[in-house]
Backbone as CSV, one residue per row, in Angstrom:
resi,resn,N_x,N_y,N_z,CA_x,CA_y,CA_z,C_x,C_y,C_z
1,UNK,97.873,128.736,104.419,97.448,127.579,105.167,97.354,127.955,106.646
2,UNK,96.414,127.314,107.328,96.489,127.542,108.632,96.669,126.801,109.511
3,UNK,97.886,127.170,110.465,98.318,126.065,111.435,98.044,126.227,112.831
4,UNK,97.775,127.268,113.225,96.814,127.670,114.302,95.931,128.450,114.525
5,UNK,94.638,128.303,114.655,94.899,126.951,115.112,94.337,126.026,114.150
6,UNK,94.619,124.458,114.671,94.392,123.694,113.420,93.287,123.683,113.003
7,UNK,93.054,123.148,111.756,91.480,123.075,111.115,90.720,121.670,111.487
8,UNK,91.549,121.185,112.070,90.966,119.471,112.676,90.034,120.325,113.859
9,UNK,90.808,121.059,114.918,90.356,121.605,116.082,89.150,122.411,115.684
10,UNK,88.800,123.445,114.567,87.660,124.297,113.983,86.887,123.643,113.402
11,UNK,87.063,122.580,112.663,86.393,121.532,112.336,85.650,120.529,113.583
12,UNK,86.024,120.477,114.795,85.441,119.767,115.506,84.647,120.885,116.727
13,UNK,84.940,121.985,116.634,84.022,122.720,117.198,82.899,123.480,116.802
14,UNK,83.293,123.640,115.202,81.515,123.476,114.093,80.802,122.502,114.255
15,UNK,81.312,121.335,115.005,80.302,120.030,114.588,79.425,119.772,116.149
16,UNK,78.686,119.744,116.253,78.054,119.838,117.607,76.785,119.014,117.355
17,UNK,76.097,118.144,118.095,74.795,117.748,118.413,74.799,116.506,117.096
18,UNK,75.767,115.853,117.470,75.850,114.791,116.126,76.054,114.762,114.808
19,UNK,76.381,116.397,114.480,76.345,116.711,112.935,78.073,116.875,113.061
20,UNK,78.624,116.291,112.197,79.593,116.288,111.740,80.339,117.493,110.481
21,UNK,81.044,118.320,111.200,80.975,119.580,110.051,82.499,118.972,108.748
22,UNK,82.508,119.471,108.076,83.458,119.324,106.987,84.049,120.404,106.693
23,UNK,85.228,120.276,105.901,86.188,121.576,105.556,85.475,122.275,105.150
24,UNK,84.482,121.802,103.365,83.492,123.335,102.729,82.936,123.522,104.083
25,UNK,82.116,123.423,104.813,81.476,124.141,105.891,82.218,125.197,106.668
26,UNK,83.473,124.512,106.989,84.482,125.310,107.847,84.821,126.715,107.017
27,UNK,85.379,126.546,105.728,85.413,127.375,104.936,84.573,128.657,104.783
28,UNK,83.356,128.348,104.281,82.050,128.957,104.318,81.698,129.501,105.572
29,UNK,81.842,129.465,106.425,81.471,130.115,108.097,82.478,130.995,108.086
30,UNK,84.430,130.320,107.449,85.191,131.576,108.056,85.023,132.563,107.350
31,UNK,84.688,132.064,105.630,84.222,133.596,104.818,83.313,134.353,105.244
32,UNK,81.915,133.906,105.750,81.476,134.454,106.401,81.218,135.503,106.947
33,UNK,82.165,134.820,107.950,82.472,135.761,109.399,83.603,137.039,108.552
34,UNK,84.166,136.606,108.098,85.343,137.611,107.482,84.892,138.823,106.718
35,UNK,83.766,138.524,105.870,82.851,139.139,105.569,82.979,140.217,106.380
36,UNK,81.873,139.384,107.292,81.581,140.213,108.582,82.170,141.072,109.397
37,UNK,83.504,140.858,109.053,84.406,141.645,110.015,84.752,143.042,109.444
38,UNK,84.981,142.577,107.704,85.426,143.379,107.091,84.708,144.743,106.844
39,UNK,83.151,144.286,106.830,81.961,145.331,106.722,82.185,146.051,108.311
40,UNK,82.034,145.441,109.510,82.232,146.226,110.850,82.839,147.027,110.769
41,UNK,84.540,146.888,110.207,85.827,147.702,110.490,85.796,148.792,109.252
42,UNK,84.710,149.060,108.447,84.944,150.182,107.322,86.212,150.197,106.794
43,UNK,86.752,148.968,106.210,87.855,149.265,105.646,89.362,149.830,106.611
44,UNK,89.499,149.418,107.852,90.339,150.224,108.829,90.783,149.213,109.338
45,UNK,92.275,149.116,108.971,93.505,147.892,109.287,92.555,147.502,110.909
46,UNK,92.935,146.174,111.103,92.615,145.046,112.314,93.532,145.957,113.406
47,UNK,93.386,145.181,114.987,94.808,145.271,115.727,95.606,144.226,115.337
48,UNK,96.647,144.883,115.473,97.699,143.794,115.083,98.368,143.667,113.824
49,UNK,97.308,144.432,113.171,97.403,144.200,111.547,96.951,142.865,111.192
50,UNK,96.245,141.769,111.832,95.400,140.605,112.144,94.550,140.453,110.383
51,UNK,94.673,139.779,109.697,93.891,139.578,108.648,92.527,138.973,109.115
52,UNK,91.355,139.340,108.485,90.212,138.999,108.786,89.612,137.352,108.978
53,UNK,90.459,136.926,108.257,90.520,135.303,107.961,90.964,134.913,109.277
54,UNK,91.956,135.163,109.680,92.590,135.183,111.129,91.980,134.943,112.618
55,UNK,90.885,136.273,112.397,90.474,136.791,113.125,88.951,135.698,113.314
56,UNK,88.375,135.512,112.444,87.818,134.784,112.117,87.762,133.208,112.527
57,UNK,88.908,133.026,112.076,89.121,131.359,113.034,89.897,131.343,114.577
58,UNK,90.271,132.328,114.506,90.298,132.881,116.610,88.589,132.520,117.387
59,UNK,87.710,133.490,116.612,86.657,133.148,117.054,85.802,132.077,117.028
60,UNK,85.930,130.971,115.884,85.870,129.680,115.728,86.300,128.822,117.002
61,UNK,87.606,128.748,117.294,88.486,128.057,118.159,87.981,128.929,119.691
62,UNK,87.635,130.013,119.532,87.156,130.023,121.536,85.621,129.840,121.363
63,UNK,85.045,129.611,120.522,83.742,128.946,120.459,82.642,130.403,120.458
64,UNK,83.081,131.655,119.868,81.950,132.481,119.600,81.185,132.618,118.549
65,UNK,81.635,132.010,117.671,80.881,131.512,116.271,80.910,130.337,116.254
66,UNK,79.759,130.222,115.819,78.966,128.384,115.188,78.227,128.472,113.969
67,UNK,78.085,127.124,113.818,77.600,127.067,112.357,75.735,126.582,112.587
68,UNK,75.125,128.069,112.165,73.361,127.353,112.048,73.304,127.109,111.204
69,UNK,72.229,126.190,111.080,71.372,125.832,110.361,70.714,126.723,109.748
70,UNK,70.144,126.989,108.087,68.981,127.771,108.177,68.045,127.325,108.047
């Protein structure tokens, strides 16, 4: 479970321009991105030892990932 940061707070910074985002959305962006991280790093522990999921909603919460549209 994740308590920081909260998912109310990642949830309200996916939602932008009147669209209201929801948990599956939130979900789906952090897999995503985790994805994403996991393919970058070739398999080679985080700093910190930071799980990708982690890392993932860090970047959610300072606002470098958003959720497009396709």
């Amino acid at each position: 479970m994740i308590n920081k940061p909260a998912v109310d707070q990642l949830i309200a910074r996916l939602s932008a321009d009147g669209h209201q985002a929801s948990r599956y959305e939130l979900c789906v962006v952090v897999a995503k991105r985790a994805r994403q991280i996991i393919e970058q790093n070739n398999g080679r522990e985080l700093p910190n030892r930071m799980k990708p999921i982690t890392v993932a909603c860090n970047e959610i919460a300072c606002g470098k990932v958003i959720s497009a549209k396709d």
